[in-house]
C-alpha positions, -999 to 999 in steps of 0.1 A, spaced: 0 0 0 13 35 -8 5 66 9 -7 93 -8 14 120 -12 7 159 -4 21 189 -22 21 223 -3 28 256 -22 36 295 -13 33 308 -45 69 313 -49 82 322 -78 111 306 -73 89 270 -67 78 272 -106 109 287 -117 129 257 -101 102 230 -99 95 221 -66 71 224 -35 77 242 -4 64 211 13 58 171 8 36 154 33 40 117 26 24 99 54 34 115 86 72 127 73 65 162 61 97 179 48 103 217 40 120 230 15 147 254 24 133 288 29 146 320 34 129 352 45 127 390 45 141 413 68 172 440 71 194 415 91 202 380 95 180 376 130 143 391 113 152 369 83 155 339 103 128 347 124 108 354 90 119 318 73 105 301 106 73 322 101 71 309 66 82 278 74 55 273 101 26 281 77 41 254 54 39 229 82 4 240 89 -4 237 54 4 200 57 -14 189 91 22 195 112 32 222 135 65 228 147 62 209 177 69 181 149 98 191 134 123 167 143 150 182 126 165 216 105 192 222 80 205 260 85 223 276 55 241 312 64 264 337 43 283 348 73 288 317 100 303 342 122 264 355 130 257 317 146 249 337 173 222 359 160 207 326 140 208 306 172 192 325 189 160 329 170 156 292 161 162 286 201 135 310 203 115 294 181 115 256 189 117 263 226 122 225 240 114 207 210 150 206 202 156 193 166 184 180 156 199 208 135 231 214 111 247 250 105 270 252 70 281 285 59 273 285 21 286 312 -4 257 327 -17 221 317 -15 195 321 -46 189 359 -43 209 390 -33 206 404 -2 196 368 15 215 357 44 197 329 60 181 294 45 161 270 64 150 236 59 128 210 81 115 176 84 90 167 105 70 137 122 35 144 123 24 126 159 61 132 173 50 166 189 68 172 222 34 186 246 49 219 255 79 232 239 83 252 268 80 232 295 110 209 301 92 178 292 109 149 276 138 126 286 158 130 308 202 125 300 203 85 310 238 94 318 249 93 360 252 123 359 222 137 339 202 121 373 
């Protein structure tokens, strides 16, 4: 048995100009395509991509409590920081996995930031703010 498969658009330009959704729900795995947003500096652009990337998510029956994990493409990896901080904000204790590359350029001027995500739909952690989940099954993580 297959499962169907779910095609989520933004109305991009760039989606028709390249060929490709912004997201692909195939039974509960819903991935993201890398997305950047708008904004005068790297932190409102990343802040703006999460937005953008949330409403894609939505658009395909997840939310981020599901993401499970994100692929972060910067111009300038000395502004981790700034980038950190935002997706910190954002995911709260949901904690994705997550990789950070510094890339040369990304598909437009003036961009800074690119996200991707992939997530689990049913995997939610309850309240990304709470604390909840495992605890380190190290001795010392008690």
């Amino acid at each position: 048995m297959s499962a169907s498969r779910t095609m989520v658009s933004s109305g991009s330009e760039f989606e028709s100009a390249v060929g490709y959704s912004r997201a692909v729900r195939i039974g509960p795995l819903v991935v993201v395509a890398g997305t950047t947003g708008s904004g005068d500096d790297i932190a409102a652009q990343t802040r703006d991509a999460l937005r953008r990337i949330e409403i894609a998510l939505g658009q395909a029956g997840a939310t981020l409590a599901d993401v499970v994990r994100t692929r972060i493409y910067v111009t300038d990896i000395s502004r981790w920081r700034e980038v950190g901080e935002v997706h910190a904000q954002a995911f709260g204790k949901i904690r994705p996995v997550t990789s950070m590359v510094e890339v040369t350029a990304l598909i437009a001027p003036g961009l800074l930031v690119e996200i991707e995500a992939d997530a689990y739909v049913g995997s939610a952690v309850a309240d990304r703010n709470s604390g909840a989940g495992p605890k380190d099954p190290s001795p010392a993580g008690g």
